[in-house]
C-alpha positions in Angstrom: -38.0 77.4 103.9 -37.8 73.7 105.1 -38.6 70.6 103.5 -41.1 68.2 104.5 -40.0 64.5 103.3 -41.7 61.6 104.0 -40.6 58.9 106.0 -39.1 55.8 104.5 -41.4 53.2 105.1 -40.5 50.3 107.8 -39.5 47.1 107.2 -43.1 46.2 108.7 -45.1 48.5 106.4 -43.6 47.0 103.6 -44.7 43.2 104.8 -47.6 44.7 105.3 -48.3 46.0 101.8 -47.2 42.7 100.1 -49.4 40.5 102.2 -52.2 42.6 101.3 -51.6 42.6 97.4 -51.8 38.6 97.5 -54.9 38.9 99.9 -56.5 40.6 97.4 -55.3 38.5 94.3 -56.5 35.6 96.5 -59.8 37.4 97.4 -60.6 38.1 93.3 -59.7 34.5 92.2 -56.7 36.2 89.9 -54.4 33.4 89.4 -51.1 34.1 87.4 -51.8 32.5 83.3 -47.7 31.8 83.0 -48.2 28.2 83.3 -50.8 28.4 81.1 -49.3 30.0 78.2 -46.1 27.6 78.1 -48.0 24.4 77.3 -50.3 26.0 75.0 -46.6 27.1 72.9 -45.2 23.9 73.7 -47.7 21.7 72.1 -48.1 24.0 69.0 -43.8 23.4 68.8 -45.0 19.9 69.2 -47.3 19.4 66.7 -44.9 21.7 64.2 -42.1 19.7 64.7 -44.2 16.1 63.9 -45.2 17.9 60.8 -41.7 19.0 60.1 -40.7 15.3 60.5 -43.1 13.7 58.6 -42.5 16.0 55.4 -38.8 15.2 56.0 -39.5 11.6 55.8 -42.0 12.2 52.7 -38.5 13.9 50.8 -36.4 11.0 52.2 -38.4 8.6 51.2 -39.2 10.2 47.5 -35.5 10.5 47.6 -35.0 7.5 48.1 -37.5 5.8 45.5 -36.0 7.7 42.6 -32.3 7.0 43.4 -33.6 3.3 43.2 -35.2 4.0 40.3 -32.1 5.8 39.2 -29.7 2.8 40.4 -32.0 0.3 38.9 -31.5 2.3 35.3 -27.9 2.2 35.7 -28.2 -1.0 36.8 -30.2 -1.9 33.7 -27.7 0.1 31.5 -24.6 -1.6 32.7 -26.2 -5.2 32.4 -26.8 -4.2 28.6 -22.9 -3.0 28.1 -21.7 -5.5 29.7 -23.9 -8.1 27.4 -22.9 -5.6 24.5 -19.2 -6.6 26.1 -19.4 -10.2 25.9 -20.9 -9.8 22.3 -18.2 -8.1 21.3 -15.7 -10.2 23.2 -17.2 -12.9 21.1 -17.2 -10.8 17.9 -14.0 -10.5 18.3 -12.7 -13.6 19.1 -14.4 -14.9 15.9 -12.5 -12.4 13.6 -9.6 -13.2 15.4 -10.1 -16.8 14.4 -11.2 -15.8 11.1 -7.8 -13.2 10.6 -6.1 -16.5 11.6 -7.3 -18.7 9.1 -7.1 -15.9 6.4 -3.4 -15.1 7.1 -2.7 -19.3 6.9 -4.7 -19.4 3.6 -2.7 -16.0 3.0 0.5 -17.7 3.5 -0.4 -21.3 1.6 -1.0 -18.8 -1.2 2.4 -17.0 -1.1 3.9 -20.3 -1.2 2.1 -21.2 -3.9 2.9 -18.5 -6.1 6.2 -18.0 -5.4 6.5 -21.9 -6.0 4.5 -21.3 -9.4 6.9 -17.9 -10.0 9.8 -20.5 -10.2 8.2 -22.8 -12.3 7.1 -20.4 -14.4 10.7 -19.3 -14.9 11.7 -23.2 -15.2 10.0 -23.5 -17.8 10.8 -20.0 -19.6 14.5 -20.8 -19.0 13.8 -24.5 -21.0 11.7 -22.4 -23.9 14.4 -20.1 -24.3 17.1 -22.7 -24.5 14.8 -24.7 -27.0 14.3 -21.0 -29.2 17.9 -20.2 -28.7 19.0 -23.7 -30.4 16.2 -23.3 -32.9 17.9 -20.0 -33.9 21.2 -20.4 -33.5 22.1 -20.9 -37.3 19.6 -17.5 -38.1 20.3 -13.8 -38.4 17.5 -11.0 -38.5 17.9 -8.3 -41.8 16.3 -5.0 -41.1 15.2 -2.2 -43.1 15.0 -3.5 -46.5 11.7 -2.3 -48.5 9.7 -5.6 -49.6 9.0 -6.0 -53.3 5.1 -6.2 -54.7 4.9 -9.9 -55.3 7.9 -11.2 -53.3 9.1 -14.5 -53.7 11.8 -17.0 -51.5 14.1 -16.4 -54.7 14.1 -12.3 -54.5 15.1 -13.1 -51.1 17.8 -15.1 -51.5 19.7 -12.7 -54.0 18.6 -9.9 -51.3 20.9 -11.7 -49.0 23.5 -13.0 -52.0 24.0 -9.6 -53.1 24.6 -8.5 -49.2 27.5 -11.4 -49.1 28.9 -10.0 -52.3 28.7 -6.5 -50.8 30.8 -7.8 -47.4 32.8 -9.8 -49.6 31.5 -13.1 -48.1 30.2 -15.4 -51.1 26.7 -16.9 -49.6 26.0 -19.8 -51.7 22.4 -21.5 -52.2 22.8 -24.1 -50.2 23.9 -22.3 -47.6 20.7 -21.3 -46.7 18.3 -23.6 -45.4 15.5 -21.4 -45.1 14.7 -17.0 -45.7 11.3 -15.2 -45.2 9.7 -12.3 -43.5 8.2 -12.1 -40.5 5.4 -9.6 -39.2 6.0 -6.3 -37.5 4.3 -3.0 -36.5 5.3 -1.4 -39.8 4.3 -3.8 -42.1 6.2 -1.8 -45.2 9.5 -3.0 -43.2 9.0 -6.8 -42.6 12.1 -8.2 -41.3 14.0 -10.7 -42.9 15.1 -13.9 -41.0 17.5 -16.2 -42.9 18.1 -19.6 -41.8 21.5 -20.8 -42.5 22.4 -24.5 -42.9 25.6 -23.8 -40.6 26.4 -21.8 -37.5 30.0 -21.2 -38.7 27.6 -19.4 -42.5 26.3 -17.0 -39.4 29.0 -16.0 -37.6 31.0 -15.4 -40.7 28.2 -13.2 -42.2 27.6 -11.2 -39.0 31.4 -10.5 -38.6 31.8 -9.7 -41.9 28.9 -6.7 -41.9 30.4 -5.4 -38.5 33.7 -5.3 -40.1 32.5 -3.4 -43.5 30.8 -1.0 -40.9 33.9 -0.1 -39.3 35.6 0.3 -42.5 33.2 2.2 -44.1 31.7 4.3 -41.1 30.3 7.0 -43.5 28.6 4.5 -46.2 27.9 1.9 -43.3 25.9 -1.3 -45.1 22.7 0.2 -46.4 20.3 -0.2 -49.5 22.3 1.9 -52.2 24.9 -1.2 -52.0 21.7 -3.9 -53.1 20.8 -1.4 -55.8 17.4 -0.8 -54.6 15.7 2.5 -55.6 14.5 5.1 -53.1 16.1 6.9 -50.6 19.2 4.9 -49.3 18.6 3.1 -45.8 21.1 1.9 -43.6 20.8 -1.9 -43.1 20.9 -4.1 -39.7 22.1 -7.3 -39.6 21.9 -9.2 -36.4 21.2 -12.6 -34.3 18.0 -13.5 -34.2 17.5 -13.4 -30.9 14.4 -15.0 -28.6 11.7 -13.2 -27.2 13.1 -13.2 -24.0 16.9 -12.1 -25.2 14.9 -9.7 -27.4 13.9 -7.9 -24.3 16.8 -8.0 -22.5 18.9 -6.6 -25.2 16.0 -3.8 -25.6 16.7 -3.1 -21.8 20.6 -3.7 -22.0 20.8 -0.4 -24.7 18.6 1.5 -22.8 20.8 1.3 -19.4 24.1 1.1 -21.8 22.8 4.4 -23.1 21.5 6.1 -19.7 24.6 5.2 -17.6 27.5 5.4 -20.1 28.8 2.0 -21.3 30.0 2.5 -24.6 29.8 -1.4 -26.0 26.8 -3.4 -26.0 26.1 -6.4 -28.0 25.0 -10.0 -28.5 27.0 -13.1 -29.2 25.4 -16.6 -29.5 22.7 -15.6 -28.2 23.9 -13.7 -24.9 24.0 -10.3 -23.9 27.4 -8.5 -22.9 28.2 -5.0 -22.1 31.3 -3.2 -21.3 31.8 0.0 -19.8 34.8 1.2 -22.1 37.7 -0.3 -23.9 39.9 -2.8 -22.0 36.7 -2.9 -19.3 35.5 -6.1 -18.3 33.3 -7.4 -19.8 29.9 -7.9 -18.4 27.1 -11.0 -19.3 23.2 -9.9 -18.7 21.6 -12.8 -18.5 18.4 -11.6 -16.3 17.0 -8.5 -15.9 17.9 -8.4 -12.2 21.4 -7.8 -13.5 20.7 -4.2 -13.6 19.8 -3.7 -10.2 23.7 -5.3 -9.1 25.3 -2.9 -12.0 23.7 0.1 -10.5 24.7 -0.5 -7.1 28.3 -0.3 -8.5 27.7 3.0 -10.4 
């Protein structure tokens, strides 16, 4: 069965038509609202954007105010440490002055007492030499029981009968003075006897150390006076000063701790020895010890 198609309209009929379609847009007053439309949008974006802007500067702005504010703090802070600073700068500087003066007042006062440390020995140095000649003619007795009622006389036989017992007569007036002096025990008073001569001492003290070594078990002791009770070894020996008192004390003690087998006194001074045929060794302070134990 054939087809009917319809013609493809002509270049003319298609002219035609659009001429007509704006005739009658024309004709009914329709005019196209594009225009229209865009400026209405465009001032809306307009007015948006000046809204936008003006907050933005509101947030700047704020922003701005309290980072001043902020700065002005800090500023404020750092203006207080750096006064705090400069007080302490100045704080400082004054104890520095004042650590200054101190240390020279310090000093003045070192000098001052090692200058009175040396006078202080000055003057025990001319003490001692004063006691020493004072006792030079003396001997100390130990360990001999006082009577009740003592007298100078019972003394003097105490010390007659110890000469008899040495076998070294000790006259009267040999002796220009005997008592007892106080100690911590006072049942055991020691006896100082005061000889007119130094040659009377040194005789009577060599004397009792050579009936000791002769008589090593029955050494000098109270049987030999005749006194009743228990038998007591007696000790003759200088009588020292204070000072030389102590120094012998110490002089034992370091013979004893580091083996020196002599120690003893001799016109007043202080010798050691370490062992027969040693050398023999003077203390004469006690910073003596410190050079002996350096050799040790």
């Amino acid at each position: 069965m054939p087809l009917n198609r319809t013609p493809p309209a002509s270049p003319n009929t298609k002219t035609n038509n659009k001429t007509s379609t704006m005739k009658n847009d024309s004709e009914t007053g329709n005019e196209p609202k594009i225009t229209t439309r865009s400026r209405s949008r465009k001032r809306g974006s307009d007015e948006e954007f000046m809204n936008s802007l003006a907050e933005l500067r509101k947030i700047v702005t704020e922003f701005k105010i309290e980072q001043n504010n902020k700065l002005d703090a800090l500023q404020n802070s750092i203006n207080d440490i750096r006064r705090q600073n400069e007080g302490i700068v100045d704080t400082v500087e004054h104890l520095s002055n004042e650590y200054i003066d101190l240390k020279k007042k310090f000093e003045s006062l070192e000098n001052d007492r090692k200058n009175s440390i040396e006078y202080i020995k000055t003057l025990e140095t001319k003490i001692d030499t004063l006691e020493k000649g004072q006792k030079q003619t003396s001997i100390e007795i130990k360990n001999i029981p006082p009577k009740t009622s003592e007298s100078k006389q019972d003394l003097i036989t105490l010390i007659q009968n110890i000469g008899n017992t040495i076998n070294l007569p000790i006259q009267k007036n040999d002796i220009k003075d005997i008592f007892r002096i106080n100690s911590k025990t006072p049942e055991n008073k020691p006896i100082i006897v005061d000889f007119t001569t130094t040659i009377m001492k040194e005789e009577t003290l060599e004397h009792c150390k050579k009936f000791n070594n002769q008589h090593i078990d029955n050494k000098l002791n109270t049987s030999h006076l005749r006194i009743a009770g228990p038998s007591k070894n007696i000790y003759v020996s200088e009588n020292l000063t204070a000072k030389s008192r102590r120094l012998f004390f110490l002089a034992r003690d370091f013979a004893k701790t580091n083996d020196y087998k002599y120690c003893w006194t001799a016109s007043g001074k202080i010798f050691m020895r370490k062992k027969q045929g040693a050398l023999i060794i003077r203390i004469s302070e006690e910073q003596d010890f410190h050079g002996l134990k350096t050799q040790i």
